[in-house]
N, C-alpha and C positions, 0 to 999 in steps of 0.2 A: 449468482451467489450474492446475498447480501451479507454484511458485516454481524447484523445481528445474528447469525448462523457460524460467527467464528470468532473464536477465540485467538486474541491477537496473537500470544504468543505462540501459538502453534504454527503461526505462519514464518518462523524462526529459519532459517534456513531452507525453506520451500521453494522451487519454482515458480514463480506467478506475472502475470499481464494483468493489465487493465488501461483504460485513457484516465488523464488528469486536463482538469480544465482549470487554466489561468484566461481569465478576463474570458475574451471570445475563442479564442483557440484554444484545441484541445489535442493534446501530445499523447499518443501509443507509447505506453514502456512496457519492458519485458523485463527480468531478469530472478536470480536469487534474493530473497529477503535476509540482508544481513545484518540487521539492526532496527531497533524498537525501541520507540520513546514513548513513555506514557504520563503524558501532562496532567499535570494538574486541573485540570477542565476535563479530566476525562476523556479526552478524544486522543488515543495514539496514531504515533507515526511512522512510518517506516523509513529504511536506505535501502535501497537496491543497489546491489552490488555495487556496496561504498563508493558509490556518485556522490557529489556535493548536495543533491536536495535530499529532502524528507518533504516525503505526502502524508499528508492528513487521511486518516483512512474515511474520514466524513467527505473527501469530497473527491473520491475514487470513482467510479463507474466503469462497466463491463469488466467486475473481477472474475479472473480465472486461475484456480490453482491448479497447474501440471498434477498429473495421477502420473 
């Protein structure tokens, strides 16, 4: 699933995975979407289950939202 195919806010409270890549390593996360930032540049972000980061949904890969 690519981003262009969703509407950030709906992914408000969803179940979802994907990897995040910092520099060369790349992190698996899973959890609820419990929060949405939507910058000024246009690119929002998410918290997963009010962790301390927000991901950029630009720089997401292998997104999957639970059915």
């Amino acid at each position: 699933m690519t981003f262009s195919n969703v509407n950030a806010l709906d992914l408000l409270g969803k179940q979802v995975s994907f990897n995040y890549s910092l520099g060369d390593m790349t992190f698996a996360n899973e959890g609820k979407v419990t929060s949405l930032v939507v910058n000024l540049s246009g690119c929002p972000e998410i918290l997963i289950d009010n962790s301390c980061d927000f991901y950029a949904l630009s720089d997401i890969t292998d997104f999957q939202v639970a059915q």
